[in-house]
N, C-alpha and C positions, 0 to 999 in steps of 0.2 A: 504494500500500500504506500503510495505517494505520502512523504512530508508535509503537513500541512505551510504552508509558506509563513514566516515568523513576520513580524511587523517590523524588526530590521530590514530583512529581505526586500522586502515589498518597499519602505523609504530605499533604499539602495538603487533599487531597481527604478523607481520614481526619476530620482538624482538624476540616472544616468538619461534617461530617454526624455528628459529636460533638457540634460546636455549635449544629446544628438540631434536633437530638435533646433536648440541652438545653434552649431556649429551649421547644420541645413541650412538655417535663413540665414547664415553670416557668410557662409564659402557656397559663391553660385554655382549651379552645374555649367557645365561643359560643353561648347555647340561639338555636335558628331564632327565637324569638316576640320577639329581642332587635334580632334584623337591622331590621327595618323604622325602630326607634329609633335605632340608631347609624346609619344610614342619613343618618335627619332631622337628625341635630347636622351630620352632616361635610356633608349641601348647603348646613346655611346655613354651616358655615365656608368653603366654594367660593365662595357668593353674596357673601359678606363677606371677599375674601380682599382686598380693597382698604381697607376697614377695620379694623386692629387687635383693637378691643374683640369684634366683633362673630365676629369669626376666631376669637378665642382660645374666647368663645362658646361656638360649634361645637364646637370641640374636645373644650373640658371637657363640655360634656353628651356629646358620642359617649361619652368617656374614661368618662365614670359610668354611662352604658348600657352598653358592655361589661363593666364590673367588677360590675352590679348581675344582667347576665341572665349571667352567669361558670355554667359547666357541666362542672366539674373531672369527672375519671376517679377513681371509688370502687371497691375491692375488697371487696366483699361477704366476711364469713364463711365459710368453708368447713362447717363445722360444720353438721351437723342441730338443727330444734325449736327454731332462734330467733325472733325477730322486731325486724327491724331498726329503726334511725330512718329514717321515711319523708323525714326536712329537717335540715338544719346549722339548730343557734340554743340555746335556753337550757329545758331545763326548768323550767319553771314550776309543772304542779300533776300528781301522781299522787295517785291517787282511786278509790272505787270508784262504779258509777255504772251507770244500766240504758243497755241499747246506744242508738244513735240510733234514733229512734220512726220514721224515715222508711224505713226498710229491712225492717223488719218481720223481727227479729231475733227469737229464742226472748228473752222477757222475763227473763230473770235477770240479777242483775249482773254488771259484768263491772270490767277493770283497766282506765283509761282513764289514758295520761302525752301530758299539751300540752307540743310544742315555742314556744316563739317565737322568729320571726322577723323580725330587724331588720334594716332597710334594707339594711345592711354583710352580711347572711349571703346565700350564694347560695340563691338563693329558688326550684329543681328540686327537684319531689317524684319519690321512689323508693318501690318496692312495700316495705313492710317484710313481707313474705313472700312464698315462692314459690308458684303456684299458680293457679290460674282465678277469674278477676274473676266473680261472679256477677250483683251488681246493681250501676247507677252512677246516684244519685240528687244532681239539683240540688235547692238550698233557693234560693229568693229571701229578703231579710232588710235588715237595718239595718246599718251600718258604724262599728260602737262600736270602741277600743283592743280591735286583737286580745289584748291581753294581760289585759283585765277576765274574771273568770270568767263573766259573762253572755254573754260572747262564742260559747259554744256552741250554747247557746239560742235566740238573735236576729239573730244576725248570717250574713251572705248566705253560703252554706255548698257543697260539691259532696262526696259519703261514697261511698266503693270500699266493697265488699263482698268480700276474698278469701276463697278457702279453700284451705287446704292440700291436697298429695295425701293426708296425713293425714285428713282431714276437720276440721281445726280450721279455727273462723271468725276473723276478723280483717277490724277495719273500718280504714280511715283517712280523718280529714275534713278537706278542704282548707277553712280559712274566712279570709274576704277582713276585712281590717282598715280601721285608722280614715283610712289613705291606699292601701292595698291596693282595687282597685275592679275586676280582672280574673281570674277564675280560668280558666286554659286546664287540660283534662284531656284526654289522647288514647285513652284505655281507653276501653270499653265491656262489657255485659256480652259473655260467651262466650269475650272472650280469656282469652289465659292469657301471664302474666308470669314472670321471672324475678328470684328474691331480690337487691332494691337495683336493680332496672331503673327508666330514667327513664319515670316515666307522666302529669307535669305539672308547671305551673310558677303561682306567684303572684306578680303584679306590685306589687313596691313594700312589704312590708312584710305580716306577715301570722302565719298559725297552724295547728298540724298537730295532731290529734289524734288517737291510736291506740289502740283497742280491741282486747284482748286476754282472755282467758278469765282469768277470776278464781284459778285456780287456779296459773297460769303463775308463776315466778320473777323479780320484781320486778328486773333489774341495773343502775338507774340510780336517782342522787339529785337529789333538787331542788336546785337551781342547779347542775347539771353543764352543762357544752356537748356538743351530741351531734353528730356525724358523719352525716348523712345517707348512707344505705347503707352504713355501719360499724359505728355505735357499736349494741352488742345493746341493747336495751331491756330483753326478756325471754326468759326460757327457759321453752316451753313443755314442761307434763307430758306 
Protein backbone atom coordinates (compact mmCIF):
# COMPACT_ATOMS: atom_id res chain seq x y z
CA UNK A 1 0.00 0.00 0.00
CA UNK A 2 1.11 3.41 -1.20
CA UNK A 3 2.59 6.11 1.68
CA UNK A 4 0.03 8.38 2.41
CA UNK A 5 1.87 11.74 1.27
CA UNK A 6 3.15 13.68 4.66
CA UNK A 7 2.32 17.59 4.65
CA UNK A 8 6.00 18.13 4.35
CA UNK A 9 5.93 16.39 1.13
CA UNK A 10 3.15 17.92 -0.25
CA UNK A 11 4.76 21.84 0.92
CA UNK A 12 7.95 20.49 -0.84
CA UNK A 13 6.24 19.46 -3.74
CA UNK A 14 4.02 22.85 -3.78
CA UNK A 15 7.63 24.80 -3.48
CA UNK A 16 8.92 23.34 -6.32
CA UNK A 17 6.08 23.52 -9.11
CA UNK A 18 5.89 27.23 -7.88
CA UNK A 19 9.36 27.22 -8.98
CA UNK A 20 8.88 25.67 -12.26
CA UNK A 21 6.18 27.69 -12.90
CA UNK A 22 8.39 30.44 -12.23
CA UNK A 23 11.22 29.98 -14.17
CA UNK A 24 8.40 29.08 -17.32
CA UNK A 25 7.08 32.72 -17.23
CA UNK A 26 10.64 34.07 -16.74
CA UNK A 27 12.95 31.94 -19.40
CA UNK A 28 10.61 32.16 -22.89
CA UNK A 29 10.49 29.05 -25.20
CA UNK A 30 12.37 28.80 -28.04
CA UNK A 31 11.09 29.47 -31.90
CA UNK A 32 11.68 25.77 -33.64
CA UNK A 33 13.97 27.63 -36.65
CA UNK A 34 16.37 28.42 -33.49
CA UNK A 35 16.90 24.79 -32.49
CA UNK A 36 19.19 23.77 -35.33
CA UNK A 37 21.52 26.92 -34.08
CA UNK A 38 21.74 26.37 -30.56
CA UNK A 39 22.11 22.92 -31.48
CA UNK A 40 25.45 23.83 -33.53
CA UNK A 41 27.02 26.18 -30.44
CA UNK A 42 26.58 23.22 -27.67
CA UNK A 43 28.39 20.39 -30.22
CA UNK A 44 31.13 22.39 -30.73
CA UNK A 45 31.01 23.12 -26.88
CA UNK A 46 30.96 18.97 -26.58
CA UNK A 47 33.69 18.74 -29.39
CA UNK A 48 35.62 21.28 -27.36
CA UNK A 49 34.87 20.32 -23.99
CA UNK A 50 38.76 19.60 -23.53
CA UNK A 51 39.57 22.89 -24.57
CA UNK A 52 38.47 25.91 -22.42
CA UNK A 53 38.21 28.63 -25.05
CA UNK A 54 36.73 26.74 -27.43
CA UNK A 55 33.98 25.33 -24.62
CA UNK A 56 33.17 28.45 -23.57
CA UNK A 57 32.64 29.18 -27.42
CA UNK A 58 29.92 26.99 -27.69
CA UNK A 59 28.30 28.11 -25.07
CA UNK A 60 28.08 31.77 -25.79
CA UNK A 61 26.88 31.27 -29.39
CA UNK A 62 24.03 28.59 -28.07
CA UNK A 63 23.41 31.31 -25.15
CA UNK A 64 22.81 34.11 -28.14
CA UNK A 65 20.87 31.65 -30.31
CA UNK A 66 18.41 31.17 -27.66
CA UNK A 67 18.15 34.71 -26.56
CA UNK A 68 18.01 35.90 -30.31
CA UNK A 69 15.33 33.06 -31.66
CA UNK A 70 13.45 33.84 -27.67
CA UNK A 71 9.43 33.40 -28.45
CA UNK A 72 7.93 34.97 -25.29
CA UNK A 73 3.90 34.34 -24.65
CA UNK A 74 1.96 37.71 -25.87
CA UNK A 75 -1.63 38.44 -24.96
CA UNK A 76 -3.40 39.91 -27.70
CA UNK A 77 -6.00 42.77 -27.03
CA UNK A 78 -9.27 41.60 -26.38
CA UNK A 79 -10.87 44.58 -27.90
CA UNK A 80 -12.40 44.65 -31.53
CA UNK A 81 -11.11 46.83 -34.81
CA UNK A 82 -7.53 46.99 -33.89
CA UNK A 83 -4.46 46.09 -35.57
CA UNK A 84 -1.67 44.86 -33.75
CA UNK A 85 2.23 45.09 -33.96
CA UNK A 86 3.17 42.29 -36.10
CA UNK A 87 7.23 42.53 -34.18
CA UNK A 88 8.97 43.97 -30.80
CA UNK A 89 11.45 46.84 -31.81
CA UNK A 90 11.27 50.76 -32.47
CA UNK A 91 9.03 52.62 -34.63
CA UNK A 92 10.60 54.21 -37.17
CA UNK A 93 8.47 55.88 -39.80
CA UNK A 94 4.40 56.38 -40.14
CA UNK A 95 3.60 57.49 -43.45
CA UNK A 96 1.04 57.51 -45.92
CA UNK A 97 1.87 55.45 -48.92
CA UNK A 98 0.18 53.27 -51.95
CA UNK A 99 -0.04 49.41 -50.73
CA UNK A 100 2.62 47.09 -51.85
CA UNK A 101 2.49 46.99 -55.81
CA UNK A 102 3.01 43.02 -55.51
CA UNK A 103 -0.23 42.10 -54.19
CA UNK A 104 -2.26 43.93 -56.26
CA UNK A 105 -4.12 45.87 -53.73
CA UNK A 106 -7.12 48.55 -54.75
CA UNK A 107 -4.43 51.47 -55.57
CA UNK A 108 -5.25 54.10 -52.88
CA UNK A 109 -3.24 55.19 -50.16
CA UNK A 110 -3.01 53.64 -47.23
CA UNK A 111 -1.27 54.13 -43.37
CA UNK A 112 1.89 52.27 -43.43
CA UNK A 113 4.11 52.21 -39.54
CA UNK A 114 7.84 50.39 -40.00
CA UNK A 115 8.93 48.51 -37.00
CA UNK A 116 12.76 47.97 -36.59
CA UNK A 117 14.22 45.21 -35.54
CA UNK A 118 17.53 44.87 -33.62
CA UNK A 119 19.54 42.04 -33.01
CA UNK A 120 18.45 42.29 -29.19
CA UNK A 121 14.43 42.28 -30.13
CA UNK A 122 12.93 38.90 -30.52
CA UNK A 123 12.72 38.72 -34.05
CA UNK A 124 8.78 36.31 -34.30
CA UNK A 125 6.31 37.92 -36.46
CA UNK A 126 2.44 37.88 -35.40
CA UNK A 127 -0.72 38.51 -37.45
CA UNK A 128 -1.58 42.03 -36.60
CA UNK A 129 -5.01 41.20 -37.26
CA UNK A 130 -7.47 38.54 -37.03
CA UNK A 131 -8.63 36.87 -40.10
CA UNK A 132 -7.97 34.92 -43.44
CA UNK A 133 -4.51 35.35 -45.19
CA UNK A 134 -5.46 35.82 -48.79
CA UNK A 135 -2.27 36.30 -50.64
CA UNK A 136 1.48 35.51 -49.51
CA UNK A 137 3.81 37.01 -51.96
CA UNK A 138 7.80 36.68 -51.80
CA UNK A 139 10.12 39.70 -53.28
CA UNK A 140 13.63 38.77 -54.06
CA UNK A 141 15.81 42.12 -53.53
CA UNK A 142 19.01 43.77 -52.18
CA UNK A 143 20.01 43.77 -48.40
CA UNK A 144 20.54 47.45 -47.52
CA UNK A 145 20.16 48.70 -43.20
CA UNK A 146 16.71 47.51 -42.64
CA UNK A 147 16.32 50.67 -41.12
CA UNK A 148 17.08 53.16 -44.52
CA UNK A 149 13.80 54.16 -45.88
CA UNK A 150 14.60 52.57 -49.21
CA UNK A 151 14.51 49.40 -47.53
CA UNK A 152 10.92 48.94 -48.63
CA UNK A 153 11.47 49.20 -52.10
CA UNK A 154 14.66 47.20 -52.79
CA UNK A 155 15.36 45.06 -50.29
CA UNK A 156 14.43 41.14 -50.35
CA UNK A 157 10.89 41.24 -48.81
CA UNK A 158 7.82 38.37 -48.09
CA UNK A 159 3.90 40.70 -47.79
CA UNK A 160 0.75 38.77 -45.98
CA UNK A 161 -2.21 39.99 -47.35
CA UNK A 162 -5.12 39.75 -44.26
CA UNK A 163 -8.48 40.45 -44.19
CA UNK A 164 -10.74 40.85 -41.42
CA UNK A 165 -14.05 39.04 -40.93
CA UNK A 166 -14.90 42.76 -41.25
CA UNK A 167 -13.76 42.95 -44.76
CA UNK A 168 -10.83 45.33 -43.92
CA UNK A 169 -7.43 44.65 -45.63
CA UNK A 170 -4.28 44.71 -43.86
CA UNK A 171 -1.00 43.93 -45.29
CA UNK A 172 2.35 43.14 -43.21
CA UNK A 173 5.94 42.91 -44.86
CA UNK A 174 8.58 41.00 -43.45
CA UNK A 175 11.84 42.52 -45.05
CA UNK A 176 15.20 40.97 -44.53
CA UNK A 177 18.11 43.57 -43.57
CA UNK A 178 21.63 44.48 -43.90
CA UNK A 179 22.75 41.03 -41.64
CA UNK A 180 19.19 39.64 -41.62
CA UNK A 181 19.59 37.07 -44.98
CA UNK A 182 16.58 34.47 -43.83
CA UNK A 183 12.87 35.14 -43.92
CA UNK A 184 10.87 31.98 -42.69
CA UNK A 185 6.90 32.42 -43.17
CA UNK A 186 4.51 29.50 -42.25
CA UNK A 187 1.19 31.04 -43.77
CA UNK A 188 -0.02 30.66 -46.99
CA UNK A 189 -2.95 31.83 -48.74
CA UNK A 190 -6.51 30.39 -47.53
CA UNK A 191 -5.56 30.04 -43.91
CA UNK A 192 -6.91 31.89 -41.55
CA UNK A 193 -5.08 33.37 -38.28
CA UNK A 194 -5.62 34.52 -35.19
CA UNK A 195 -5.09 38.27 -33.61
CA UNK A 196 -1.04 38.36 -32.49
CA UNK A 197 -0.69 34.46 -33.64
CA UNK A 198 2.86 33.41 -34.57
CA UNK A 199 3.07 33.23 -38.52
CA UNK A 200 7.03 33.91 -38.89
CA UNK A 201 10.36 34.62 -37.96
CA UNK A 202 13.40 36.99 -39.36
CA UNK A 203 16.87 35.83 -38.69
CA UNK A 204 19.23 38.29 -37.24
CA UNK A 205 18.06 41.79 -37.53
CA UNK A 206 15.51 43.06 -39.73
CA UNK A 207 11.98 45.06 -40.47
CA UNK A 208 8.01 44.95 -40.26
CA UNK A 209 5.99 46.99 -42.07
CA UNK A 210 2.10 47.30 -41.65
CA UNK A 211 -0.54 48.46 -43.88
CA UNK A 212 -3.59 49.66 -42.76
CA UNK A 213 -6.44 51.77 -44.35
CA UNK A 214 -5.94 55.26 -44.26
CA UNK A 215 -8.76 56.08 -42.44
CA UNK A 216 -7.96 53.81 -39.31
CA UNK A 217 -6.65 55.64 -35.81
CA UNK A 218 -3.13 56.21 -35.82
CA UNK A 219 -2.19 54.93 -31.80
CA UNK A 220 1.41 54.86 -31.84
CA UNK A 221 4.46 57.58 -32.10
CA UNK A 222 7.79 57.54 -33.68
CA UNK A 223 10.32 56.31 -31.45
CA UNK A 224 7.94 54.27 -29.35
CA UNK A 225 8.92 50.57 -28.65
CA UNK A 226 6.08 48.23 -29.77
CA UNK A 227 5.01 44.90 -28.31
CA UNK A 228 4.79 42.60 -30.97
CA UNK A 229 1.16 41.02 -30.59
CA UNK A 230 0.31 43.92 -27.92
CA UNK A 231 1.13 47.11 -28.45
CA UNK A 232 -2.29 48.51 -30.84
CA UNK A 233 -0.98 50.37 -33.75
CA UNK A 234 -4.28 51.30 -34.94
CA UNK A 235 -7.95 51.42 -34.45
CA UNK A 236 -9.65 50.65 -37.39
CA UNK A 237 -13.02 52.63 -38.49
Amino acid sequence: MARPARPADAANESEFSRFVELVRSTVPPVHSAGLPFIAGGLGVAAAGRKHRWLRNAGLTAAGACALFFRHPPRVPPTRPGVVVAPADGLVTLIEQVRPPAELNMPDVPMTRVSIFLSIFDAHVQRAPVGGDVLTVKYRPGQFQSADKDSASEVNECNTVWFRTPEGVDVAAVQIAGLIARRIVCSVSGGDKVGLGETYGLIRFGSRLDTYFPQDSRVMVELGQRAIGGETVLAELS
